[in-house]
N, C-alpha and C positions, 0 to 999 in steps of 0.2 A: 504494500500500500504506500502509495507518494503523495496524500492528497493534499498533505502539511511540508510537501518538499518548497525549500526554501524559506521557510518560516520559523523565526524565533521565537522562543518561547521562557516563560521563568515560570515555575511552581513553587509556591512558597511551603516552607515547611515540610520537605520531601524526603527526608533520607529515611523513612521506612511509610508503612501502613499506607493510605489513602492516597499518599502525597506519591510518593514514589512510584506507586502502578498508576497515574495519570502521568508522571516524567517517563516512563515507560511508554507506556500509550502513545502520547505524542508524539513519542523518537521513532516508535514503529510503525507510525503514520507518515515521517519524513522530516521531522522539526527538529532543530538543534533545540538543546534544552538545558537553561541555567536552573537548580534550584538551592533552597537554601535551608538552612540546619543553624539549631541551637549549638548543642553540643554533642552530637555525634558523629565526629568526623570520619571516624571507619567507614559506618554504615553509609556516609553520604559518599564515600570514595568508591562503594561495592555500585551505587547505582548510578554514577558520573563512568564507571566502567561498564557497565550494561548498557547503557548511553549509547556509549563509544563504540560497543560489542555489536549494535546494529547500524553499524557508519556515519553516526550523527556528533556532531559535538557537544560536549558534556562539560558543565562547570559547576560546582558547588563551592558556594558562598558561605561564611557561617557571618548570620545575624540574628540578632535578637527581637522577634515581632513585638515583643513589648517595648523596644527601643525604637526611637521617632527616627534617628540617624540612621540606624540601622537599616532600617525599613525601607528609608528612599534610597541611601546608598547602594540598597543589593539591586532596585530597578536600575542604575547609572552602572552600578559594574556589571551586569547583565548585557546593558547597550554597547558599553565599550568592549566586552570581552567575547559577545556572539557578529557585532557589526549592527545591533539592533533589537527591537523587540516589535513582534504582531501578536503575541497570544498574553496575555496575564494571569494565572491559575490561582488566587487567593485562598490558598490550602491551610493555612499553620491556624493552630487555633486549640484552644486549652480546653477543658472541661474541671469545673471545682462542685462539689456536690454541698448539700445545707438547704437547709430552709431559710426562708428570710431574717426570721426572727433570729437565729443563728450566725447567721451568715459573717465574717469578718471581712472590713474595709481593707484590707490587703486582699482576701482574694476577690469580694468585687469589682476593684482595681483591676487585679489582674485580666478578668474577662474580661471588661469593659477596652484595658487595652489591648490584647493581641487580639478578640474575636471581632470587634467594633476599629477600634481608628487603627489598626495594623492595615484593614481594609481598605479601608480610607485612604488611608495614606500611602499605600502601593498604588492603589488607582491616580490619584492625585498626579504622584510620580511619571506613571505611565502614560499618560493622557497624553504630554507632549510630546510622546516615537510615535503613538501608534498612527498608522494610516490607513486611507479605507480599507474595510476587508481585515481590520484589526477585533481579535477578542476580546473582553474580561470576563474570566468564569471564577463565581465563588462557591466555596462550600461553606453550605448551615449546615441548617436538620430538621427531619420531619418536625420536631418538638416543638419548632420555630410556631408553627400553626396548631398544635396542639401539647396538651403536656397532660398528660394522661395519670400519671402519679406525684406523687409531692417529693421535693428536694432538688429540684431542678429549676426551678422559678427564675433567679437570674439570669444562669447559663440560658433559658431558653429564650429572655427577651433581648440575650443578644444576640441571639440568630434569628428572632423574628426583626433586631433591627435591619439587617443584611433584605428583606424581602423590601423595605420600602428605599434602602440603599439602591439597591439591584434595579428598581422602576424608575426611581429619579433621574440616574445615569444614564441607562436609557434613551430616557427623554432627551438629556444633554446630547449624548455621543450621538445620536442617531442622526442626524443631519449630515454627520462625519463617513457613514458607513459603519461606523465600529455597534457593532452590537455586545449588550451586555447581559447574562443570565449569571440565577443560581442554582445550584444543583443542592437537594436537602438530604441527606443519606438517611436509614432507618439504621437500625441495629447492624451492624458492620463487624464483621470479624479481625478487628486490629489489637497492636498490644494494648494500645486505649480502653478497649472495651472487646475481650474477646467472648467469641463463643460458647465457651464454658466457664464463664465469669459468674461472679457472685449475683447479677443485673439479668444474666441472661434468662433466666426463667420467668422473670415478668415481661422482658419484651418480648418473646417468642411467644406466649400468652394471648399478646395484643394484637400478633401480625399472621394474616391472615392462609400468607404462604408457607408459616410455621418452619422458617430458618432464617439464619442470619445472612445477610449477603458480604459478599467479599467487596477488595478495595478493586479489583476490578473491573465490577461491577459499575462504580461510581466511575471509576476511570473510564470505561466506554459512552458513559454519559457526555463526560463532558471531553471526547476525544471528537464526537460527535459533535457539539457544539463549537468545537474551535474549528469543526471544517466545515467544505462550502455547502455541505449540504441542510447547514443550518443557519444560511446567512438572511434568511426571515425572521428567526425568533431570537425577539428582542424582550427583554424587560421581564424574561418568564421564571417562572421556578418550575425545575423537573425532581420531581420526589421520589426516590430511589430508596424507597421500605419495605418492599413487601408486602404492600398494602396497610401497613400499622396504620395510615392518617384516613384510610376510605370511610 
């Protein structure tokens, strides 16, 4: 498959789970592919070499999505170090559990910044490489639209903020040719949240396909979205749960 030959790309947050099988995806669609890593630089070096392993260029960055510098930095050494960018992946992104009442202003901090303005502020960054026929794809979660149990109340309104994010820009880009979607994953088999995890019996409960899906699952989603055969939908969120939100 070439449909992404010629096209840069950055995933944020990639060196394992979700991130990494859409940096995959994309390279085996024909995209050079920058992403970037807190601290795991092994694992970001095993997937800059699968990258590489299907003849694309491969860079990983390490930044911090909770860092404002960071953030726009990895978009500017992305352009510099592929010759550009036409795809955005806004992948990185925390989960902290509590209830409100609960909850401590360090970690809703914490979400508020890598799941909310890490977003923002990659986009931000981006805006001025990309040209028509350019992506932005993020990842939320189904939870964004619903939330079905308690302890998740914050974590989920800042992925339901990414839904009125994802329609605003939109609106902006779209004049541009750039289109912008979200993608909301259900229950996911990653080291975040795996399959035989403590969690997993109430979402598998909820979803109607009665399994977890993989990351790349969501990586076909949005491999799809970066190429032309999705150069219509703008502004959308595709929810990839297994029915958990029907």
């Amino acid at each position: 498959m070439s449909e992404l030959a010629g096209k840069r790309a950055l995933v944020t947050g990639a060196s394992r789970g979700i991130g990494a099988a859409i940096a995959l995806a994309l390279a085996e669609r024909g995209a050079d592919v920058a992403i970037t890593y807190e601290r795991s630089a092994d694992r970001a070096a095993e997937v800059v070499r699968a990258i590489e392993a299907k003849g694309r260029r491969g860079l990983a960055l390490q930044a911090d999505s909770a860092d404002p510098a960071a953030v726009r930095g990895s978009v500017e050494a992305t352009v510099e170090g592929l010759g550009g960018l036409d795809i955005l992946v806004n992948n990185a992104g925390i989960a902290r559990g509590g209830t409100v009442a609960e909850m401590s202003l360090a970690d809703i901090d914490a979400l508020l910044n890598v799941n909310v303005r890490a977003v923002v502020l990659a986009s931000q960054a981006a805006i001025p490489h990309l040209r028509p026929g350019g992506r932005i794809v993020t990842i939320g979660s189904c939870l964004a639209e619903r939330v079905p149990f308690p302890g998740v109340t914050v974590y989920s309104m800042t992925k339901s903020a990414l839904l009125a994010f994802t329609r605003g820009l939109a609106r902006e880009l779209g004049p541009r040719d750039i289109t912008v979607n979200l993608v909301q994953p259900g229950g996911t088999d990653t080291d975040m949240n795996p399959a035989d995890g403590p969690n997993a019996a109430g979402i598998l409960g909820l979803t109607p396909l009665g399994r977890y899906g993989t990351p790349d699952d969501v990586a076909a989603t949005v491999a799809f979205l970066a190429g032309p055969g999705a150069r219509q939908i703008s502004g959308s969120a595709v929810t990839v749960d297994g029915g958990l939100n029907a």
